[in-house]
N, C-alpha and C positions, 0 to 999 in steps of 0.2 A: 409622163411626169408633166406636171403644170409649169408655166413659167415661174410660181411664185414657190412652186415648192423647190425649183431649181436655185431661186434668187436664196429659200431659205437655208439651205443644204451651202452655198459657197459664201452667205454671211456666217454661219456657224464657224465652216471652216476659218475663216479668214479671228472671230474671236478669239478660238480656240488658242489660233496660233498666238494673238497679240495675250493671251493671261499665261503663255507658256513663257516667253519673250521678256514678259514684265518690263516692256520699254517704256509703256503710260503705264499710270494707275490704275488698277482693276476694276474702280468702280465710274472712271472714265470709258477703261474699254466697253462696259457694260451698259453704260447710257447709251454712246456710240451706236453699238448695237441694234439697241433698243427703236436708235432715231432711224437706221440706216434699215432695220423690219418694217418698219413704218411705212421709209418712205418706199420703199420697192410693193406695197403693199401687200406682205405678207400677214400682217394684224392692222387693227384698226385700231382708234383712239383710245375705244375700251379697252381692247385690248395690249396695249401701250402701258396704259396707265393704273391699268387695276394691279400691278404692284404693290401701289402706294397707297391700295386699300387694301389690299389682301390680310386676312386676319392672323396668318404667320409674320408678315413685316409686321402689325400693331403688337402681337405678344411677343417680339422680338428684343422689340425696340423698349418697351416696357420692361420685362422681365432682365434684362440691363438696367432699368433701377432700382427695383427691387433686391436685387442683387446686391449693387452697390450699395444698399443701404445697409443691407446684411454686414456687409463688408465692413463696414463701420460700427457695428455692434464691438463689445466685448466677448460677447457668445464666440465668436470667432476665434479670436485669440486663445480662450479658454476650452475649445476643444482642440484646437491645436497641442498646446501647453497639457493638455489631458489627455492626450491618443500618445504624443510621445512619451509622456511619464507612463504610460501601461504597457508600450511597446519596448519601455526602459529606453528609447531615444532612438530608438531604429527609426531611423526613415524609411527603409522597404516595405516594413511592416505596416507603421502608418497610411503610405500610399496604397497599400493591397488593401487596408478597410475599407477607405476611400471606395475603391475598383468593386468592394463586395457593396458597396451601399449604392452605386450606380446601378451594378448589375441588378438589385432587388428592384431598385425605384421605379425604371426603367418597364416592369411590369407592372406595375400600379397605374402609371402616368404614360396614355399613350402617345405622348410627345418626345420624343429622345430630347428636344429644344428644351423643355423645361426640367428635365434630368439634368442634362448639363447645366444650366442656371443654376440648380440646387449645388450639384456638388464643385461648380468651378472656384467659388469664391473660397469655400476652407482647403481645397488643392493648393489655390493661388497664394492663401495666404501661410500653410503650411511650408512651400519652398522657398517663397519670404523669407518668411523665419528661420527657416533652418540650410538657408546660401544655397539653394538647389535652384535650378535655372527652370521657370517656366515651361520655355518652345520644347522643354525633353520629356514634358509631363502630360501636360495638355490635349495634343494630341490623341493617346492611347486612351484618357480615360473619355475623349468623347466617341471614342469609337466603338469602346465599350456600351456607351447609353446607346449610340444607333443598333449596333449589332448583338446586341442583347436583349433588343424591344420583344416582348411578343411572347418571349417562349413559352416562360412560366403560365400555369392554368389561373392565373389572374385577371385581374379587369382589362387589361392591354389585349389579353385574348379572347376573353368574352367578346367582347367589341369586336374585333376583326372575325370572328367564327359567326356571330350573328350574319355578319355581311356577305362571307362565302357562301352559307347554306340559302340567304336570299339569288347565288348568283345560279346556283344548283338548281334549285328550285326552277328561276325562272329558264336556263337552259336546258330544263327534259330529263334532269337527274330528280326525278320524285322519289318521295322515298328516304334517299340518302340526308344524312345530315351532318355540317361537318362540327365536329367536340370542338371545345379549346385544347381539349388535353394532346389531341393531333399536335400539335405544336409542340407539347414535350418530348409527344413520342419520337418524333420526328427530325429533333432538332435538340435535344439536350446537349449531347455533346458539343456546340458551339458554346454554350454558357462557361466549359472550363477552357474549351480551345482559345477564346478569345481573353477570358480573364488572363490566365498564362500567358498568353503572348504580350500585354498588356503589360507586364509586372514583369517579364525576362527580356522580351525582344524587343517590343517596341520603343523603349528609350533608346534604342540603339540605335535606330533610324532616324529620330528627328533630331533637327538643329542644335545646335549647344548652346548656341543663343540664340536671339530671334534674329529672324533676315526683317521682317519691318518693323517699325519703331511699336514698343507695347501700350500704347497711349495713356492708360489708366494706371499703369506702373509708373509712368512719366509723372504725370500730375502729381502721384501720390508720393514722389520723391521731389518734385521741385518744391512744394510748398507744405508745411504740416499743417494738417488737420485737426480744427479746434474740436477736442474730445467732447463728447457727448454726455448730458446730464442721464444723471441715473433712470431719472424719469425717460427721457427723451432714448436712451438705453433700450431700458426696456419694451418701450412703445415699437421699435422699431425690430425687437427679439418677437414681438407678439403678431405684428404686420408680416413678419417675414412666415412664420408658422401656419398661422393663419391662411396666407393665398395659398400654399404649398399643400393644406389640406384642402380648402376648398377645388384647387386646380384636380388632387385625387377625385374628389367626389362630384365634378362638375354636373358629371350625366343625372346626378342624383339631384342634385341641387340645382338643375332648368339652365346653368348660365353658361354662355360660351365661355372658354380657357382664356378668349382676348379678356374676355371683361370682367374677369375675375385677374386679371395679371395688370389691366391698366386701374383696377381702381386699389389694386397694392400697391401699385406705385406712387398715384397721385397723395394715399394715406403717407406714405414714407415724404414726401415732399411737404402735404398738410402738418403733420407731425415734428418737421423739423430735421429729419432722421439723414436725410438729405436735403440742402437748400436747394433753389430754384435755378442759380445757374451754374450748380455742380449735377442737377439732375439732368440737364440739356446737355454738358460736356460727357457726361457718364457712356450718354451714347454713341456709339462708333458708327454717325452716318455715312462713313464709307462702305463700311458692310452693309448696311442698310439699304446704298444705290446700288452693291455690287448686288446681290439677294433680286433686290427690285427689276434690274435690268434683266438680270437670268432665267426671273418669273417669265419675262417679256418674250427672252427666247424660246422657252419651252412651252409658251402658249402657241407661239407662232411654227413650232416645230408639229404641234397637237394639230392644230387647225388646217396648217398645209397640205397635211395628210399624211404625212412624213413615217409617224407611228404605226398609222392603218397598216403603209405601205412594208414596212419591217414586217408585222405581224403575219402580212397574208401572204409575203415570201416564207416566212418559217414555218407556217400552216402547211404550205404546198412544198417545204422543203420535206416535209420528214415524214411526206409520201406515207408510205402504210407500213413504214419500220415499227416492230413491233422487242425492240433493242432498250430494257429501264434505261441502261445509264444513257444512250445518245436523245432519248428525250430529256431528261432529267437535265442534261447538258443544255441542250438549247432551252428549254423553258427557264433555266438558273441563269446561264451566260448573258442570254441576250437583253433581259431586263435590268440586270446587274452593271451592262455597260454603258444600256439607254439612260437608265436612273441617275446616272454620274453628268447628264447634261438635262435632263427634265425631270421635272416635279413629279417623287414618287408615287403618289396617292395618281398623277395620270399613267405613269404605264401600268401600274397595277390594276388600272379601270379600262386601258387598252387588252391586259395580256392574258386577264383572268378570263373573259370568256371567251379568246382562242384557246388557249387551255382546253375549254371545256367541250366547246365546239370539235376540238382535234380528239378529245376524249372519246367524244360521245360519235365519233366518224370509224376510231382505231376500235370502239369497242373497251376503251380502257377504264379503269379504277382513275378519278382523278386526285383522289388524296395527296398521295406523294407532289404530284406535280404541281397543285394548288401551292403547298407550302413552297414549292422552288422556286414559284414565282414570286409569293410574296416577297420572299426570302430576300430574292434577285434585287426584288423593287425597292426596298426597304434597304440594305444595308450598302450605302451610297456614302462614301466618304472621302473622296478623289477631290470632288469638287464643292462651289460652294450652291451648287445650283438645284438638289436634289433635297436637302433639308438644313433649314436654319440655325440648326447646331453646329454648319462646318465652317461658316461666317464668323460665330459667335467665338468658335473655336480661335481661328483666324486671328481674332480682335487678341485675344487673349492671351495666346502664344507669340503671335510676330510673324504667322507664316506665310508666304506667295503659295503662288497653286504648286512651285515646283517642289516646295519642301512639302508638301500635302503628298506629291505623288509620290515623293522618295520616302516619305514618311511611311506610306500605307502600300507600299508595292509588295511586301512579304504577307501582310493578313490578308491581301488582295487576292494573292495566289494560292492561300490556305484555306478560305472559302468557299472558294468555288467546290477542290476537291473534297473534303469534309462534307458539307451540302447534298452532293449530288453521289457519292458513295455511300453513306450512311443511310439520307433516308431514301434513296430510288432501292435501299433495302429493304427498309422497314416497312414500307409504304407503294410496293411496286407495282406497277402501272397496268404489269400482265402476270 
C-alpha cells in the first residue's frame, strides 16, 4: 500500500466518523475532507475541484429550480386536490400512485436525481396539504427512483445493455450480447419488493419529523408567496413539462440532461415563475458542498487505488469456487457497500470487468453476475456520496446521515437477499 492510499483509507475513516457524529455540518465535514485529500496528496487540484464542475452538481443544483418553480404552479395543488378526490381522500392510496409513477419514470430517465426532482415536489406538497410530515415520506420514495432504475425493458436499459455488451465484447465474450430485457428477467421481483416496502415499512423507519431544519418548508412558511398570473402560471406548467420531456429524450435530442435542466431553470427565472433571489435560496448549497466534497473523496479513493485494490482481493478471493450464490454474493455485496462511499458509475466501471475477467478465468456464464453488479453499484442510498438523489433527498426531508441509515437499514438487508437468490437463479453462473 502507497503512503497516499494509506493517508486516503484513515482520512475516509476519520469522515466517516465525523457525518456519523453530526458534531459539525456535513457539508463542513465534507470540504474538510476534501482540503485534508489535498493536502496529504491524495488528489490534486483538479481533482479537488472538479466537484464544482461536475455535470451531477450543475443538474442538481438546477433541477432545484425548476422544481421550485413547479412548486409554485397551480398544477400542483390541483393534482393533489385531484388524486385525493379519486382516491376518495386516502392518503395511502395517493402516496402509492406517487410510488407507481416513480417506479415507471425511473425507467425512462436514467437519472434516479431527476425522478426524484419530478416526483418530490407533488409528494411534498401532498403532505402539506394533507398534515403528513415530510422526513416519513421522502425517504422511501427516493429510494424507490434509485432502486428501481433500470429494470424495465426501457431507455434506462437500453443505455446500460448497450454498454455491457460494449464490455463483453471488449473482454473476450464475442458472440455474446447482453438484452435489456436481462434486466427484467432478472430483477423484476425488486420492482414490487421495493414498492411494498415503500408503502408498508418504510414510513416506519424514518423520522416523524425532520432532525435538520427543512429550509424550503421554512421559507414557504415564514413569508407568503405572491401568487402567480395566469399567464405567468401557465408558462411555468409548460417549462416544467417541457425539460422533463426533453431530459427523456435527451440521447435523441444531442443535449446533455445538465443543459437541458439548466436552461429550465434559467426559463422559470426568465419567465417570472420564480424570481432571482428566491431562485438562489431554492438551492440547498449545503448539499451541494456536502455532494461536492464526497465527489472529492471518491475520486481520491478511485485514484489511490483503493478500488483496484478491493477488486483484485475479491478476484483472487473466490479462487475457483464454482458455488452461484457465493459469487452472486460477492459480486452484489461488495459494490453495494463501496457504492455507499463512491460515485456509482466508478465502481461499476471498476467491478464490471473483474466480473468478467473472473468469468472468463471460472469459465462462467456472466449474465447473472453483470446484473449483481450493476445492481450492487447502482442501488446506493445510505449515503449522500453515491448519487444526487440522496442529498436532494436530505434537503427535503431534514435528514443526517444517521436517519438515512436507520431509515434504510431494512430495504438494506432485503436487497442483497432478493438480488442474489432470485437472479444467481435465473441467470446462473454454471
Amino acid at each position: 500500500m502507497t503512503t497516499q492510499m494509506i493517508a486516503c483509507m484513515v482520512i475516509f475513516a476519520i469522515t466517516l466518523a465525523s457525518y456519523m457524529l453530526n458534531k459539525i455540518p456535513m457539508w463542513l465535514t465534507a470540504l474538510l475532507s476534501m482540503a485534508a485529500l489535498f493536502a496529504a496528496g491524495c488528489i490534486d487540484a483538479n481533482g479537488a475541484l472538479s466537484g464544482f464542475s461536475n455535470t451531477n452538481t450543475i443538474l442538481m443544483a438546477t433541477m432545484f429550480v425548476v422544481a421550485a418553480g413547479f412548486r409554485r404552479t397551480s398544477l400542483v395543488d390541483g393534482m393533489c386536490t385531484g388524486l385525493m378526490r379519486l382516491t376518495h381522500g386516502s392518503f395511502r392510496m395517493a402516496y402509492f400512485g406517487y410510488l407507481l409513477l416513480a417506479a415507471l419514470l425511473t425507467n425512462f430517465i436514467a437519472s434516479p436525481m431527476v425522478v426524484y426532482a419530478i416526483v418530490s415536489p407533488l409528494l411534498a406538497a401532498l403532505c402539506d396539504k394533507t398534515g403528513n410530515s415530510r422526513s416519513v415520506y421522502m425517504f422511501p420514495i427516493m429510494v424507490v427512483c434509485v432502486a428501481c432504475c433500470g429494470i424495465l425493458p426501457l431507455p434506462t436499459a437500453i443505455q446500460m445493455a448497450g454498454q455491457f455488451t460494449g464490455f463483453m465484447e471488449t473482454y473476450g465474450f464475442t458472440g455474446m450480447t447482453f438484452s435489456p430485457i436481462y434486466f427484467l428477467i432478472g430483477a423484476w421481483p425488486i420492482l414490487f419488493v421495493v414498492v411494498a416496502w415503500a408503502l408498508l415499512f418504510g414510513p416506519k423507519f424514518t423520522p416523524k419529523e425532520p432532525v435538520l431544519p427543512i429550509t424550503a418548508k421554512e421559507k414557504a412558511g415564514g413569508a407568503a408567496q405572491k401568487a402567480l398570473s395566469p399567464l405567468v402560471d401557465k408558462l411555468g406548467i409548460a417549462v416544467f413539462f417541457i425539460t422533463i420531456f426533453a431530459l427523456i429524450f435527451s440521447a435523441q435530442l444531442g443535449q446533455p440532461t445538465w443543459f437541458i435542466a439548466l436552461v429550465g431553470s434559467l426559463l422559470m427565472v426568465l419567465f417570472g415563475v420564480v424570481d432571482q433571489k428566491s431562485a438562489l435560496r431554492d438551492i440547498p448549497w449545503d448539499m451541494l458542498m456536502l455532494f461536492v466534497g464526497a465527489l472529492a473523496l471518491g475520486t481520491a479513493l478511485t485514484n489511490t487505488g483503493a478500488g483496484d485494490m478491493i477488486g483484485n482481493a475479491l478476484a483472487a478471493g473466490v479462487g475457483g469456487t464454482h458455488n452461484n450464490y457465493v459469487l452472486g454474493a460477492l459480486f452484489f455485496i461488495i459494490p453495494f457497500l463501496l457504492t455507499q462511499f463512491m460515485l456509482n458509475r466508478a465502481v461499476s466501471a471498476v467491478f464490471v470487468p473483474i466480473c468478467l475477467l473472473t468469468c472468463s478465468a471460472l469459465g462462467a456464464n456472466p449474465i447473472g453476475l453483470i446484473i449483481l453488479v450493476n445492481a450492487g453499484s447502482l442501488t446506493a442510498f445510505l449515503t449522500p456520496m453515491a448519487t444526487p438523489a440522496v442529498p436532494m433527498c436530505m434537503a427535503d426531508g431534514g435528514y443526517d446521515l444517521r436517519a438515512l441509515v436507520k431509515s434504510g437499514a431494512l430495504i438494506t438487508l432485503i436487497l442483497p437477499i432478493v438480488y442474489i437468490f432470485y437472479t444467481m437463479t435465473v441467470f446462473p453462473a454454471f
